[in-house]
C-alpha positions in Angstrom: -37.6 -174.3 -3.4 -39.1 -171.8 -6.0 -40.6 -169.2 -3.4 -37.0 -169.2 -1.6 -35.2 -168.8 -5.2 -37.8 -165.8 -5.3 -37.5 -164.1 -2.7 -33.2 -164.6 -2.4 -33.6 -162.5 -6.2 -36.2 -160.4 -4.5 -33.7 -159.8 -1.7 -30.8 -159.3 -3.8 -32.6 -156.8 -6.2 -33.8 -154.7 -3.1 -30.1 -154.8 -2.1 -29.0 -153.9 -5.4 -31.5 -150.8 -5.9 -30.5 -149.6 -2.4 -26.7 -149.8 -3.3 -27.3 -148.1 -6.5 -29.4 -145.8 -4.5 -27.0 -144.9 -2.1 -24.3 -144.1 -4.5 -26.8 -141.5 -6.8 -26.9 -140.2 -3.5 -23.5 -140.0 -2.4 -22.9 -138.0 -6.1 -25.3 -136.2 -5.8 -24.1 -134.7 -2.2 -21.0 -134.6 -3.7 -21.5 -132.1 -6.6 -20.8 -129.0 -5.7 -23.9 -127.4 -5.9 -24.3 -123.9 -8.1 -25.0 -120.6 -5.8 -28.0 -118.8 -6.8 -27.8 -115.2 -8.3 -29.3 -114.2 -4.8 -26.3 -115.3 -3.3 -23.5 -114.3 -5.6 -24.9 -110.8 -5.2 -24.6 -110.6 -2.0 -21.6 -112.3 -2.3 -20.4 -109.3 -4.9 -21.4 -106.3 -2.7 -20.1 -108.2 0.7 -16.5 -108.6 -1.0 -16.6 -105.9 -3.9 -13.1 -103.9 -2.4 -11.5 -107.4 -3.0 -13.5 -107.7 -6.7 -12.0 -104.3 -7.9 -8.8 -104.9 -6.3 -8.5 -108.4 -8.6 -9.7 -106.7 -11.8 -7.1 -103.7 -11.4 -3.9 -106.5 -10.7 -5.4 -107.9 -13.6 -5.2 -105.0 -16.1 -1.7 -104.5 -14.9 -0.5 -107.8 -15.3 -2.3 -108.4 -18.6 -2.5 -112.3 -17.8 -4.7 -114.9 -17.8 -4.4 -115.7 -13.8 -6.0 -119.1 -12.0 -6.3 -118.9 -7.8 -5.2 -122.7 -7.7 -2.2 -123.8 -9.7 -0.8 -127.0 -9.5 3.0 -126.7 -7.8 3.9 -128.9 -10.5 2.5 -127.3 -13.6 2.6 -123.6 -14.9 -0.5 -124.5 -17.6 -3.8 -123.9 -17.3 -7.1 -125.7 -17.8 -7.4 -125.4 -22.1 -3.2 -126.2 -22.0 -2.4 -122.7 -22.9 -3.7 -119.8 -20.2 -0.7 -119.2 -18.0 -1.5 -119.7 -14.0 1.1 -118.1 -12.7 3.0 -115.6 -15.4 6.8 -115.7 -15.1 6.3 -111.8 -14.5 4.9 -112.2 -11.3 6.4 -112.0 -8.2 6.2 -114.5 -5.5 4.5 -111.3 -2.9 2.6 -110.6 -6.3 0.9 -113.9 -6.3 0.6 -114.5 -2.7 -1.7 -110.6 -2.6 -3.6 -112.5 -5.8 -4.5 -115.9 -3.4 -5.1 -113.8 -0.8 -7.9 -112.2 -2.5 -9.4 -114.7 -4.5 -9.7 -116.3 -0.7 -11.2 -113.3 0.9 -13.5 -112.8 -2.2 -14.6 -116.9 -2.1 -13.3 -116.8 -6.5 -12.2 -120.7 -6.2 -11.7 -121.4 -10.1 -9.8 -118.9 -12.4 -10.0 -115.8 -13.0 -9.5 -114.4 -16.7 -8.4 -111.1 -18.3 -9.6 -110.4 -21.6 -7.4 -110.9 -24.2 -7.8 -107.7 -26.6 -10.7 -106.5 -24.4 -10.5 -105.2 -21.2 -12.9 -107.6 -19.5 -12.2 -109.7 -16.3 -14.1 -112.5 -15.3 -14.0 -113.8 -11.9 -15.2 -117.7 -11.8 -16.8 -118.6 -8.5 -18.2 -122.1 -9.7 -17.6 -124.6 -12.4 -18.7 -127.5 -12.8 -17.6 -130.1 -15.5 -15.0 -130.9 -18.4 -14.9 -130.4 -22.2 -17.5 -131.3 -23.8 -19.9 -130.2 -21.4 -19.2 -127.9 -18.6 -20.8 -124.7 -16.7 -19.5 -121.9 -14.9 -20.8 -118.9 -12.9 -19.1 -115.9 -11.5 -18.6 -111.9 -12.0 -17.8 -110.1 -15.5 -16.7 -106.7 -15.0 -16.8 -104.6 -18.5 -13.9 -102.2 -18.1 -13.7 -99.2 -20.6 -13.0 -99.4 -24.1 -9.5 -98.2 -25.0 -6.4 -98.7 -26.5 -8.8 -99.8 -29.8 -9.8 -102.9 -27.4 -13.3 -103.5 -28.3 -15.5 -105.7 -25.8 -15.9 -109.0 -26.4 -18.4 -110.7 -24.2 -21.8 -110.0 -25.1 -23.3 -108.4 -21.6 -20.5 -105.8 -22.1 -21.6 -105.2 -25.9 -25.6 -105.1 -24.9 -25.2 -103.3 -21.8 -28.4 -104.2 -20.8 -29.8 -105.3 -17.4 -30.3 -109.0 -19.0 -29.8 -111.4 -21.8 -29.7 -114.9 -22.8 -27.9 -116.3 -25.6 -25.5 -118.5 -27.6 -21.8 -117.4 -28.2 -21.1 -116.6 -32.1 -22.7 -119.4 -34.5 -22.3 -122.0 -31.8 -25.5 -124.2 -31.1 -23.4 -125.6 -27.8 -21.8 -123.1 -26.2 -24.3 -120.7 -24.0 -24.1 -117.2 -22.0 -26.9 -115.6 -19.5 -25.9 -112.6 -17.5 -27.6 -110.1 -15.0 -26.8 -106.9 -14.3 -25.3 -106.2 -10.5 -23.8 -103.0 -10.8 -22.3 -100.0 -13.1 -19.7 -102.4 -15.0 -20.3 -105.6 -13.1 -22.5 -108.9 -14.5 -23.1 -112.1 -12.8 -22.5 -114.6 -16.2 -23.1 -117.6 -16.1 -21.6 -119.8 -19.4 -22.5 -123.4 -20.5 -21.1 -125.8 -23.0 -22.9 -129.0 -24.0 -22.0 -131.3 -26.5 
């Protein structure tokens, strides 16, 4: 009686850790899985006409723009950046999915807000308070008294590592790819 008690707990724990098992792996699979800087530079130089295209729409919209907006919602992912600003035309917005399809930019892309950088968000991965992104920052040119704002566009160098600020959560690493163009990746733990 005890060595079948045993081995039915024996059976049902081996069942158990393989369930368990399976699902780890079924999450795991199902993560989207971050590209390596290898591939988002190919990526940049196989799609840059579409790149530069986005960042000039983008400095003459002056709006925060996301490639997927819900049909239902005109609010973004912090409750204020506008997906889809009233001043946009339907043709407008159908040239902007058009080429954040061609140039594989699946999560937002962002327009500085008193700076004249763009970032172009090719994966993220999380939610407040701990998330990551990766994607293109291209430094446009100082004027207008816009200053830049993120720091691979203040360093201008072909690297750097760092934490945003006085913030002990919220991280930066970027890599030079081009004249004006970084890959940056940004991380935010709680």
């Amino acid at each position: 009686m005890k060595s079948t008690k045993a081995l039915g707990l024996l059976v049902f724990g081996v069942l158990g850790a393989g369930v368990v098992a399976a699902i780890l792996l079924v999450w795991w699979r199902s993560k989207p899985h971050e590209p390596s800087d290898l591939a988002l530079e190919r990526g940049f130089y196989r799609h840059r006409p579409e790149l530069e295209r986005l960042v000039a729409m983008m400095a003459e919209d002056s709006q925060m723009i996301a490639p997927s907006p819900p049909p239902e919602s005109e609010r973004g992912f912090s409750g204020d950046t506008i997906l889809r600003p009233r001043n946009v035309s339907r043709a407008r917005w159908d040239e902007y999915k058009e080429l954040f399809s061609r140039a594989d930019i699946k999560n937002a892309a962002v327009s500085g807000w008193k700076s004249n950088e763009s970032a172009l968000v090719v994966y993220s991965w999380g939610n407040f308070p701990s998330s990551e992104s990766v994607g293109y920052l291209h430094c446009g040119q100082p004027d207008h008294g816009y200053a830049p704002a993120e720091p691979a566009c203040i360093e201008r160098k072909d690297s750097g590592v760092g934490m945003y600020g006085h913030s002990s959560s919220f991280g930066y690493r970027y890599k030079k790819i081009a004249k004006d163009w970084f890959i940056l990746q940004q991380s935010q733990s709680n």
